[in-house]
C-alpha positions, 0 to 999 in steps of 0.5 A: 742623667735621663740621657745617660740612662738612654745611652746605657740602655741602647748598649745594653740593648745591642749586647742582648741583640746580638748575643740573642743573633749567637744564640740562634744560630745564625750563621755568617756568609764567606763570599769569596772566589780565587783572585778575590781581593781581601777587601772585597771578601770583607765587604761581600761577607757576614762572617766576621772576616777581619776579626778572624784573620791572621796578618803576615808580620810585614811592614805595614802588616798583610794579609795571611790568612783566615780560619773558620772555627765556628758554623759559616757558609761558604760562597764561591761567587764567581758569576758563572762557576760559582756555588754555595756549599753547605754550612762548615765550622773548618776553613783556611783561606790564603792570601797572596798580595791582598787576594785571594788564592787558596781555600780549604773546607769541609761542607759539614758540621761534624763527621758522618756516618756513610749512609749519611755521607753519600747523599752529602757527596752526591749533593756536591758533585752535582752542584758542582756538575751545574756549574761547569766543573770537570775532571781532570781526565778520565783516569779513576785517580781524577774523575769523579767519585762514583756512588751511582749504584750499590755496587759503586757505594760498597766498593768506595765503603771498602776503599776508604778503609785503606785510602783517601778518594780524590776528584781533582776537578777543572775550571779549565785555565782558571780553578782546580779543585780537590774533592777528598772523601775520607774515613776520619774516626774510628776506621781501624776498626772497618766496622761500616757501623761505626766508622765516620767520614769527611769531605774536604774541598780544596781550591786555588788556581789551574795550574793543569795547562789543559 
């Protein structure tokens, strides 16, 4: 009897610990880079991956993808392009024959005013400059988003009024990149004050022949 006290105590114990670790907060780590297999983006990961995968309904079953909906870090680990981005609660990940070949996200919990959205933006785009990114060219549709001076931010501000902004960055050979500043909410009204705005990242493979 005493024993079975002990086993349900020992469930009851680990139910609470880990209902106490949601409750926190804590927030799980995606590891993953293009060309990644599956079973390694399970084993690198803390975000529950497996149970938030969709299988393709083949014989046997594979994978097609994952989808963040809760608060996740997303880590692209490779050893020399590699970069952390800050905490999301949206992701897709695609898989071709167990590996990883597309992934698709938004480096912030919720929408953000643009005072707030800038020093996010320029965050990323100097990481990214750290780690060996470049743009595709030159041309203003490719290169990255300018918000150097207050001339630059007032001309994106009036910009995303009307369109979305992309960088496409290069890992020459290797990874493109689409970095997307956008008005999400309330933008019909083009009242800066008001007005909300997201980032998307989006990468797969270089398919630029640069």
């Amino acid at each position: 009897m005493r024993k079975w006290c002990l086993v349900l105590l020992f469930v009851v114990l680990a139910v609470l610990i880990v209902y106490l670790k949601r409750e926190s907060g804590e927030i799980g780590t995606i590891a993953l880079h293009i060309g990644k297999p599956y079973k390694d983006v399970l084993r690198d990961s803390t975000f529950p991956v497996k149970s938030e995968t969709a299988m393709r309904a083949t014989t046997p079953p594979v994978e097609d993808s994952t989808w963040i909906t809760r608060p996740a870090i997303v880590k692209f680990d490779d050893p020399k392009h590699g970069f952390t981005l800050p905490p999301t609660k949206f992701g897709a990940i695609g898989y071709n024959r167990g590996r990883v070949t597309t992934f698709t996200t938004s480096p912030m919990l919720e929408t953000l005013p643009f005072d707030q959205l800038i020093p996010l933006l320029d965050h990323v785009q100097e990481m990214l400059k750290s780690t060996g990114w470049i743009p595709k060219d030159d041309n203003e549709n490719y290169t990255w988003i300018k918000t150097g001076s207050e001339a630059d931010r007032k001309a994106l501000q009036s910009l995303l009024f009307r369109k979305a902004v992309t960088a496409t960055l290069l890992i020459p050979r290797k990874y493109g990149m689409s970095l997307i500043v956008k008005c999400y909410a309330r933008c019909a009204e083009r009242d800066p004050n008001t007005a909300r705005y997201l980032i998307d990242v989006s990468v797969g493979r270089d398919y630029s022949n640069r």
